[in-house]
FIROPA-251804 format. One record per residue (C-alpha): y negated, x, z negated. Coordinates in nm, 2 decimals. Layout:
Y / X / Z
...
# end
This chain:
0.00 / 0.00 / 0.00
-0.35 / 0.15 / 0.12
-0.62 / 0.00 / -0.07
-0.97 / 0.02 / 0.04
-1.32 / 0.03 / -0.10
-1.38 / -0.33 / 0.00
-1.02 / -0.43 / -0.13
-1.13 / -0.26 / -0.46
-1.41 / -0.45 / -0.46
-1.29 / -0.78 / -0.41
-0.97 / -0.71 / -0.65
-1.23 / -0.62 / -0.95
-1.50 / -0.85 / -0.88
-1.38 / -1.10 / -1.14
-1.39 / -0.86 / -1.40
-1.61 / -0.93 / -1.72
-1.89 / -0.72 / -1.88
-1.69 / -0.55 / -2.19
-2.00 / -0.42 / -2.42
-2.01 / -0.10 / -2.55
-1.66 / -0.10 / -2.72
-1.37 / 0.06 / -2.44
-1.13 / -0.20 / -2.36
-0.84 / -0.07 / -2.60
-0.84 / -0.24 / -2.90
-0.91 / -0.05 / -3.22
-0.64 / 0.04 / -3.45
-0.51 / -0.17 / -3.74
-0.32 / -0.01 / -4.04
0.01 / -0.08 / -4.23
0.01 / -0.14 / -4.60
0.09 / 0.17 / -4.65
-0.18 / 0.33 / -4.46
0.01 / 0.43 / -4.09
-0.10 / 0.28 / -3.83
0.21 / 0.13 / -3.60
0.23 / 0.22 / -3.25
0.50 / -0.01 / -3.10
0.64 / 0.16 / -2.77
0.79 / -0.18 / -2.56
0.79 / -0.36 / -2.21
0.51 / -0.54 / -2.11
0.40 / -0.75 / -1.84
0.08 / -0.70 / -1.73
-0.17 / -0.78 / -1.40
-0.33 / -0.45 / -1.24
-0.45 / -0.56 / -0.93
-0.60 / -0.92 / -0.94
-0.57 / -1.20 / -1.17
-0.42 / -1.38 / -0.88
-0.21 / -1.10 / -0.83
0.18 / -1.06 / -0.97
0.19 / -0.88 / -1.31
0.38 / -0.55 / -1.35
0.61 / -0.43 / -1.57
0.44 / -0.21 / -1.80
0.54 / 0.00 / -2.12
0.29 / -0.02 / -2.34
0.19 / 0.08 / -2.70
0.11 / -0.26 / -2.89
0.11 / -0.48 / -2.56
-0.18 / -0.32 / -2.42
-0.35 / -0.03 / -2.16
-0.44 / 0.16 / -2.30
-0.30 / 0.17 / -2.65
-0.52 / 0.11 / -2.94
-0.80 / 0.34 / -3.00
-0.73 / 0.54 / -3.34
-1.10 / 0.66 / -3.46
-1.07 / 0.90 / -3.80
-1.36 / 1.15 / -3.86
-1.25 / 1.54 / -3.87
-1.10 / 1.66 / -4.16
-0.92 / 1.32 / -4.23
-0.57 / 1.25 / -4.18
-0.37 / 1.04 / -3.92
-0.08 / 0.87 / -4.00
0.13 / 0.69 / -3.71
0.42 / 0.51 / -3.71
0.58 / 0.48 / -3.36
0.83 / 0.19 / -3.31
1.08 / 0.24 / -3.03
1.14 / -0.10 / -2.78
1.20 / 0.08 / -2.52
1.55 / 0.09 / -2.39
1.55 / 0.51 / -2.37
1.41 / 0.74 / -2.62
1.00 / 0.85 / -2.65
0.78 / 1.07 / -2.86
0.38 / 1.06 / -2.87
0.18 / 1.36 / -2.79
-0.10 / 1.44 / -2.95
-0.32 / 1.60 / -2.66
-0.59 / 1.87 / -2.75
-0.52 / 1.84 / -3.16
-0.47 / 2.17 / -3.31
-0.17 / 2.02 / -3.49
0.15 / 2.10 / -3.73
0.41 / 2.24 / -3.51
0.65 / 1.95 / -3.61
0.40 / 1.67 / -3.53
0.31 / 1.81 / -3.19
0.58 / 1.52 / -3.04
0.75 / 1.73 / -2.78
1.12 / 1.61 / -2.68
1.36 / 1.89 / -2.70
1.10 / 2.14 / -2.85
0.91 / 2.02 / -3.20
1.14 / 1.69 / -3.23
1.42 / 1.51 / -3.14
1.32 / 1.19 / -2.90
1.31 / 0.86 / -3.10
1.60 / 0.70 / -3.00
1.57 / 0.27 / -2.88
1.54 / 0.11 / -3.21
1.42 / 0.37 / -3.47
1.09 / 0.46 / -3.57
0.93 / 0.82 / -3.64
0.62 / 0.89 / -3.85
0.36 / 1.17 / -3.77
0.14 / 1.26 / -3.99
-0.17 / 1.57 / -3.96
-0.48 / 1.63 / -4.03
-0.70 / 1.60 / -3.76
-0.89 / 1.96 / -3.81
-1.16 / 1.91 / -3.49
-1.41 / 1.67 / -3.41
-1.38 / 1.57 / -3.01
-1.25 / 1.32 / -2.79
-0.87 / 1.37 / -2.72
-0.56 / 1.11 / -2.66
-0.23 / 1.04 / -2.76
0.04 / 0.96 / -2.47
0.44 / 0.95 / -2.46
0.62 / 1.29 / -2.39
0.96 / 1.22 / -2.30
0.99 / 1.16 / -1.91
0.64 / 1.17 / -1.92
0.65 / 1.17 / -1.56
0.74 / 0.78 / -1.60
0.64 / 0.66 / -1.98
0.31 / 0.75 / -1.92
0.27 / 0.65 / -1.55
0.35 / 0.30 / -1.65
0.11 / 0.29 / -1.99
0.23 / 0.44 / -2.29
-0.11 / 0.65 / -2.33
-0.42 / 0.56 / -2.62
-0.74 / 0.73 / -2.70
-0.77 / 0.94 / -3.00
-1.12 / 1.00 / -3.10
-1.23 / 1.26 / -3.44
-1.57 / 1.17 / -3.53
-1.80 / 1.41 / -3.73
-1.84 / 1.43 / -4.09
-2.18 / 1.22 / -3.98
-2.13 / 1.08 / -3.62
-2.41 / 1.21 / -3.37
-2.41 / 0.87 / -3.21
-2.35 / 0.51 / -3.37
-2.06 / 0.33 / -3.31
-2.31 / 0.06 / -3.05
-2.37 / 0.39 / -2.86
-2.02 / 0.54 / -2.84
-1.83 / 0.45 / -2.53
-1.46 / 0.55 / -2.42
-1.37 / 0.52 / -2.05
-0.99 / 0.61 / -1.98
-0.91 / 0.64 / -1.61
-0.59 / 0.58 / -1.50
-0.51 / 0.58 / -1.09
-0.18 / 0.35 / -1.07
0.05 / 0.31 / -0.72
0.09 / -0.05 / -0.58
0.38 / -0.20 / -0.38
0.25 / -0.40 / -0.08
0.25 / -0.69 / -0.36
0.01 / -0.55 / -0.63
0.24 / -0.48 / -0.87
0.33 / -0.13 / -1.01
0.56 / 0.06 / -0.78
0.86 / 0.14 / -0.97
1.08 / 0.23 / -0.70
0.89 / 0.58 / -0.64
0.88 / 0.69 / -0.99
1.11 / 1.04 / -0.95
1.08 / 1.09 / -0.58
1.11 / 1.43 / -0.48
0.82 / 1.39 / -0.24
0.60 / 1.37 / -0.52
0.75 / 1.63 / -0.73
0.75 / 1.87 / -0.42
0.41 / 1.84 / -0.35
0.06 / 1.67 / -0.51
0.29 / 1.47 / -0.80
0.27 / 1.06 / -0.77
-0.11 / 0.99 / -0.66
-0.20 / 0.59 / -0.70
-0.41 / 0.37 / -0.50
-0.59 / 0.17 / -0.78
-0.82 / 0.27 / -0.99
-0.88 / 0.11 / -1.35
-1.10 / 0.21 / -1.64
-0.95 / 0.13 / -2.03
-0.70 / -0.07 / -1.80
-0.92 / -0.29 / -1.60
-1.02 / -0.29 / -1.23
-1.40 / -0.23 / -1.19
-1.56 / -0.35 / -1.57
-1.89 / -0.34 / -1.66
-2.03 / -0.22 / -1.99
-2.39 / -0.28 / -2.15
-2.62 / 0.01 / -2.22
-2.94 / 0.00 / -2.40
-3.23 / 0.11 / -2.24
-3.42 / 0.41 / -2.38
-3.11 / 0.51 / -2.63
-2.89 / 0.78 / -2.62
-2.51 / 0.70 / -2.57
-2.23 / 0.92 / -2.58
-2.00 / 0.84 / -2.28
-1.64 / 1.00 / -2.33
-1.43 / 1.03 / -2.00
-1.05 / 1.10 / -2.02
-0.84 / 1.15 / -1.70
-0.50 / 1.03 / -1.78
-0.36 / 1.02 / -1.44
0.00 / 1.18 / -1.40
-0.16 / 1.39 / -1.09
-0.51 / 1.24 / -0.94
-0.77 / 1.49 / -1.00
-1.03 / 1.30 / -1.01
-1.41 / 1.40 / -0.85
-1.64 / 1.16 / -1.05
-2.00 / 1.10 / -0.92
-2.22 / 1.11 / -1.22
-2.58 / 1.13 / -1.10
-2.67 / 0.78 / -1.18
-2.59 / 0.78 / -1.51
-2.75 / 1.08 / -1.53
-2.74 / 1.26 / -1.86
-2.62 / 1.55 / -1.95
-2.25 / 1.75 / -2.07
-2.22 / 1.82 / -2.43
-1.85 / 1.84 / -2.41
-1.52 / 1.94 / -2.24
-1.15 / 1.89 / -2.40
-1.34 / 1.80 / -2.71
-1.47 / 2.08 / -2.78
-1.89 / 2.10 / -2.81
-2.08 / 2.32 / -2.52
-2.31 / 2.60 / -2.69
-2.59 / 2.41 / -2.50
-2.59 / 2.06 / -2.32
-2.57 / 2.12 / -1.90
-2.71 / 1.90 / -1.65
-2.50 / 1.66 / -1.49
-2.37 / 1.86 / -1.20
-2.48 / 1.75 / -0.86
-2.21 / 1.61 / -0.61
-1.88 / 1.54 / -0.74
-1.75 / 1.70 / -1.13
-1.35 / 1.75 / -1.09
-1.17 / 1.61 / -1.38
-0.78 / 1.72 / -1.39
-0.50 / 1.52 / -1.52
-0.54 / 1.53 / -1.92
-0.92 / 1.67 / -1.96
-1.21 / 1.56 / -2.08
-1.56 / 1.52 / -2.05
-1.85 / 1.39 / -2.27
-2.19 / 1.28 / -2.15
-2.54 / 1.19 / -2.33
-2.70 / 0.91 / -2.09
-3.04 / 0.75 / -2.17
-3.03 / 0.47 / -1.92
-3.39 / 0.38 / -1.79
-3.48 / -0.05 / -1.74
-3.43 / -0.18 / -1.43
-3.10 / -0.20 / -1.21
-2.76 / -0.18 / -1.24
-2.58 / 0.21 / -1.29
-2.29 / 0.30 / -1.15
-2.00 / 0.55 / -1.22
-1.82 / 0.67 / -0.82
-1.46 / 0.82 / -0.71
-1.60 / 1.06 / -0.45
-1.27 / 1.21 / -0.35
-1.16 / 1.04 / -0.06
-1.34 / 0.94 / 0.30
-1.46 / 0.61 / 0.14
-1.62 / 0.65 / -0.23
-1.61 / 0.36 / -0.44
-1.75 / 0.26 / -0.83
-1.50 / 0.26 / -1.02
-1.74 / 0.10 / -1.33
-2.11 / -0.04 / -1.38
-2.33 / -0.02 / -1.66
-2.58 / -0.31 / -1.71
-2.87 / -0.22 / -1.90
-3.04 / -0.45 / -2.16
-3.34 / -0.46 / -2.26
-3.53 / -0.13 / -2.47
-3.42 / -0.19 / -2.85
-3.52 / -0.03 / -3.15
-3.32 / 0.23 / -3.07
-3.48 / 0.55 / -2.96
-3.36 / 0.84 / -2.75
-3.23 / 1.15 / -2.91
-3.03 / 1.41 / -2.83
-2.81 / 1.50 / -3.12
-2.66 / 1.85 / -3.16
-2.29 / 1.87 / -3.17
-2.18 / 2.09 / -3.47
-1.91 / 2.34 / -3.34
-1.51 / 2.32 / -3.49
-1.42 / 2.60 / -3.60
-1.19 / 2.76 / -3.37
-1.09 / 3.12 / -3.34
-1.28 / 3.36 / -3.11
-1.05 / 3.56 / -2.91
-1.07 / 3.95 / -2.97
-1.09 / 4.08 / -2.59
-1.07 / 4.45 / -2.68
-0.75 / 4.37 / -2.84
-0.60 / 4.10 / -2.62
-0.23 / 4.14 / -2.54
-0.22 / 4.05 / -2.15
0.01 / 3.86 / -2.03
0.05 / 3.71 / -1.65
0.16 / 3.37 / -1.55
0.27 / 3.31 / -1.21
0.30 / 3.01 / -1.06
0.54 / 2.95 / -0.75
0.74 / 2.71 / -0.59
0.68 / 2.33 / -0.42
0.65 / 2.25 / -0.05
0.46 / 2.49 / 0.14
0.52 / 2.76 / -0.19
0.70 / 3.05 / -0.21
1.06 / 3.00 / -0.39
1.23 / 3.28 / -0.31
1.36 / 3.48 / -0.59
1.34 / 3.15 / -0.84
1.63 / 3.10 / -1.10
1.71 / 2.77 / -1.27
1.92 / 2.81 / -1.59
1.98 / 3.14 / -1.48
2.14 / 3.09 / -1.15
1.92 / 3.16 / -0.81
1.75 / 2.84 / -0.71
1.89 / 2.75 / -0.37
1.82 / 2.46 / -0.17
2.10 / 2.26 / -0.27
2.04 / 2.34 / -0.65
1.73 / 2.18 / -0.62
1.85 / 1.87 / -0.47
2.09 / 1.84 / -0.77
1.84 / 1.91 / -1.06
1.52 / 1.84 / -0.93
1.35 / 2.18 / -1.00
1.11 / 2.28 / -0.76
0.81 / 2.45 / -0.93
0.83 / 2.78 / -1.11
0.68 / 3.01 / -1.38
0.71 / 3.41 / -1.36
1.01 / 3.28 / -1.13
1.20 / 3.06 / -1.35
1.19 / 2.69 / -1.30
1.24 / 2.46 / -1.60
1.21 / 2.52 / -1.98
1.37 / 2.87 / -2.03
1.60 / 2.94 / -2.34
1.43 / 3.23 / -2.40
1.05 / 3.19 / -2.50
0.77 / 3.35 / -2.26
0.63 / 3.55 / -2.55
0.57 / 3.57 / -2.92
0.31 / 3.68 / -3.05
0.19 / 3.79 / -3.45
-0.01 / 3.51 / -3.63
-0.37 / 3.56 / -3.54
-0.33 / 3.80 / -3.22
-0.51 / 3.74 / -2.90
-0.33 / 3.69 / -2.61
-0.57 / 3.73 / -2.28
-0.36 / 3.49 / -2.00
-0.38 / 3.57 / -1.67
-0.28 / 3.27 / -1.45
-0.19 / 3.31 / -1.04
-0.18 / 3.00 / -0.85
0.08 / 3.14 / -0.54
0.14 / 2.77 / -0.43
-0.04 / 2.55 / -0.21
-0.16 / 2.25 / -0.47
-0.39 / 2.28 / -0.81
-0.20 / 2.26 / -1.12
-0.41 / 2.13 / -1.45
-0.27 / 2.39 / -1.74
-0.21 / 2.27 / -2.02
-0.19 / 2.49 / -2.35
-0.03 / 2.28 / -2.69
-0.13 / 2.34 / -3.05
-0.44 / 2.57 / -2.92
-0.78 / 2.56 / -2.76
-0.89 / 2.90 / -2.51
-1.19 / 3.03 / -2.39
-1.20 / 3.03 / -1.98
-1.30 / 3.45 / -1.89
-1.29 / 3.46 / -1.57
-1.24 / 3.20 / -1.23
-1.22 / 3.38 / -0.91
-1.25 / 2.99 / -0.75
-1.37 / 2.79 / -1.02
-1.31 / 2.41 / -0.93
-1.54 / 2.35 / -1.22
-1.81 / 2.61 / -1.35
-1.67 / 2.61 / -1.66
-1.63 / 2.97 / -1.75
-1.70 / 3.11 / -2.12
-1.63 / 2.70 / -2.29
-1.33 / 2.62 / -2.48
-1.03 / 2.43 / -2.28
-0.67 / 2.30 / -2.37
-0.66 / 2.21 / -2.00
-0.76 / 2.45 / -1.71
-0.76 / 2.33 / -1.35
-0.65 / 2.61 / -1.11
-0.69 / 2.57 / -0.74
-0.42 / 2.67 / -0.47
-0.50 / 3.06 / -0.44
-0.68 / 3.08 / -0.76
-0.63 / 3.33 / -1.00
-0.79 / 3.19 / -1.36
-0.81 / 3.45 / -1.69
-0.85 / 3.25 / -2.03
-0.78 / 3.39 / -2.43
-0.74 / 3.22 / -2.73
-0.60 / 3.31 / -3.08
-0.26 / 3.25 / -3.14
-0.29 / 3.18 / -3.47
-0.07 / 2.80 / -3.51
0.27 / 2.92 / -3.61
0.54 / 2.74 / -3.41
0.72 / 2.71 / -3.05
0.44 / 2.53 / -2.84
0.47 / 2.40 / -2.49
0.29 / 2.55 / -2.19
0.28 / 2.39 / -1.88
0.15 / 2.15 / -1.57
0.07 / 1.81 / -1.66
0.08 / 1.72 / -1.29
0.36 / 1.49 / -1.47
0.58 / 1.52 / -1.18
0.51 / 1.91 / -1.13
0.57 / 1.97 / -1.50
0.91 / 1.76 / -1.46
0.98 / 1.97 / -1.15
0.99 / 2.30 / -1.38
0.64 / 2.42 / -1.40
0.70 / 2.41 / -1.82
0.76 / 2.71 / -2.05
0.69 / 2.76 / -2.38
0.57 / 3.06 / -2.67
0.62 / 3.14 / -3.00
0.35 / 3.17 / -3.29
0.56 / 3.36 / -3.58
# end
């Protein structure tokens, strides 16, 4: 199904104005103080409300899950409820958590079997705007929902809660019908080349909303690219405004919004100060493709009491990485359709065509595709390691690094400018070769990899060792 920017438009333009609150609803707590995340099946309408509903997993019945809002310091207490009819985990994406709370399948925890329930439990030690999403088979649990945003205020929020505004974008794949395509989740095609790219667009799950802004105040707008593979280019000169964040983590100084299109890969972030002017309607664009399209509008109301500001975010304090000392390291990245493969193993036997028909594996790391028994490196508690990452294949990966935040050195093709911030998600073009360093200072076994979902799934995962 090939939706256009006029079928976009006519699908959404039924949607209603949501306020300043994001779509998900906010998060309700036990007796006893968790919060209950139930992971089940649910049927729900993507496309059009005249449109056939899709079959959905969800946290709570809804996309996305319910947003959990503690300030930093504090502690977060979930209880996930398995209804799903295979096993799940959450992942807690960008936290600087306990090794055993980190939710990886196979690595920190056993999956939660159908029918059981597991309770994770951390202190959330950084202010910023991360999310939560399932990470077992992400490649499918998340494509069809199970994602939430998880959002550490300050000890005293920069913004109030009337001027705090989460947008999740999600691109989803239709059948000719308008309903979720479940028939192409694990095609090879996809895990061979880009990973599954959609052809509808929502925003905190619905198809073109609107949202109220106050004229002459400052909100903080808080963009988070869940996509299994879409990188998405975002057109943000209407709203104006400026940076102040990326992966949660506070610029030194607030940026201009960049002119033309700001690249968001699968799993980052991005927070924006806008002080929206009187007068007509504002608009946020997917510039990507030949036909760019809103994806959500902004009515403003009338100038309140409210006046502009531009708060200063206080820093968390994370490590700075000792360059001088830095153990270097180098992270190669081969493999999928048009990439080099010779020379890859899989489980220690050479990767040949047919193997990779059997298992699936198609992307690799320093040559090995898949997770590896034997960790990538280990390094002493508090050591820098100074990562050099070479992209040899023909698509961007999005790197992501668990448990840890890095500093970006060096991009010798920077898809963003974003050299010298703090990442736990790097986007590195085909051909690129990216340097970043961070403190390796969280003992456990963390995960590296792709989340390009389908990539990730495909072998591009390894992990390392914090002793």
């Amino acid at each position: 199904m090939r939706i256009s920017r006029r079928d976009f438009l006519a699908g959404a333009g039924s949607s209603a104005c949501l306020g300043i609150r994001p779509a998900a609803a906010t998060m309700a707590l036990a007796d006893d103080g968790f919060v209950e995340l139930t992971a089940g099946p649910s049927q729900q309408k993507i496309y059009k409300e005249s449109g056939p509903a899709s079959s959905l997993w969800t946290y709570n019945g809804g996309v996305p899950g319910p947003e959990i809002r503690v300030k930093r310091g504090e502690r977060v207490k979930v209880r996930l409820i398995n209804e799903l009819e295979e096993p799940t985990s959450i992942h807690w994406h960008g936290v600087r958590i306990d090794n055993a709370m980190d939710g990886v399948s196979g690595l920190t925890q056993d999956a939660v079997p159908p029918g059981e329930t597991f309770e994770y439990d951390f202190v959330a030690p950084d202010a910023g705007t991360y999310w939560y999403h399932a990470h077992n088979k992400s490649w499918q649990q998340v494509g069809r929902g199970l994602y939430g945003p998880l959002i550490v205020e300050e000890e005293e929020p920069a913004f109030g809660l009337d001027q705090d505004l989460t947008l999740i974008l999600d691109d989803w794949r239709l059948d000719r019908e308008g309903a979720l395509d479940l028939e192409s989740f694990g095609s090879l095609m996809d895990w061979s080349h880009a990973g599954r790219l959609g052809n509808w667009l929502t925003v905190n799950g619905v198809s073109l909303p609107r949202f109220d802004l106050v004229a002459g105040a400052a909100h903080r707008v808080r963009l988070i690219n869940v996509s299994n593979a879409r990188v998405l280019e975002l057109d943000l000169s209407d709203l104006g405004g400026r940076l102040i964040a990326l992966d949660g983590q506070p610029l030194k100084e607030a940026m201009d919004v960049p002119s033309g299109g700001f690249l968001m890969g699968p799993g980052q972030r991005a927070d924006l100060v806008v002080v929206p002017a009187e007068g007509r309607e504002l608009a946020l664009r997917e510039i990507s493709g030949a036909d760019p399209f809103d994806v959500a509008r902004f009515a403003i109301l009338p100038e309140g009491n409210v006046r502009a500001s531009y708060p200063t975010l206080k820093a968390n304090a994370l490590p700075e990485p000792d360059l001088a000392s830095a153990r270097k390291l180098v992270l190669d990245m081969t493999g999928g359709a048009m990439g080099q493969m010779a020379g890859m193993t899989h489980g220690g036997e050479p990767l040949t065509r047919e193997r990779m028909r059997e298992t699936g594996q198609l992307w690799g790391l320093n040559g090995v595709a898949g997770m590896p028994e034997v960790a990538f490196f280990r390094a002493s508690s508090v050591e820098t390691v100074l990562l050099e990452i070479v992209n040899d294949t023909a698509f961007p990966h999005a790197m992501h690094t668990h448990g840890h935040h890095f500093r970006i050195v060096e991009q010798s093709r920077a898809m963003v400018e974003d050299t010298g911030t703090f990442r736990d998600t790097v986007l590195v073009a085909a051909g690129e070769t990216v340097r970043i360093a961070f403190v390796a200072d969280n003992p456990g076994k963390w995960l590296l990899h792709c989340h390009m979902l389908e990539h990730a799934a495909a072998g591009m995962t390894t992990w390392f060792e914090v002793l």
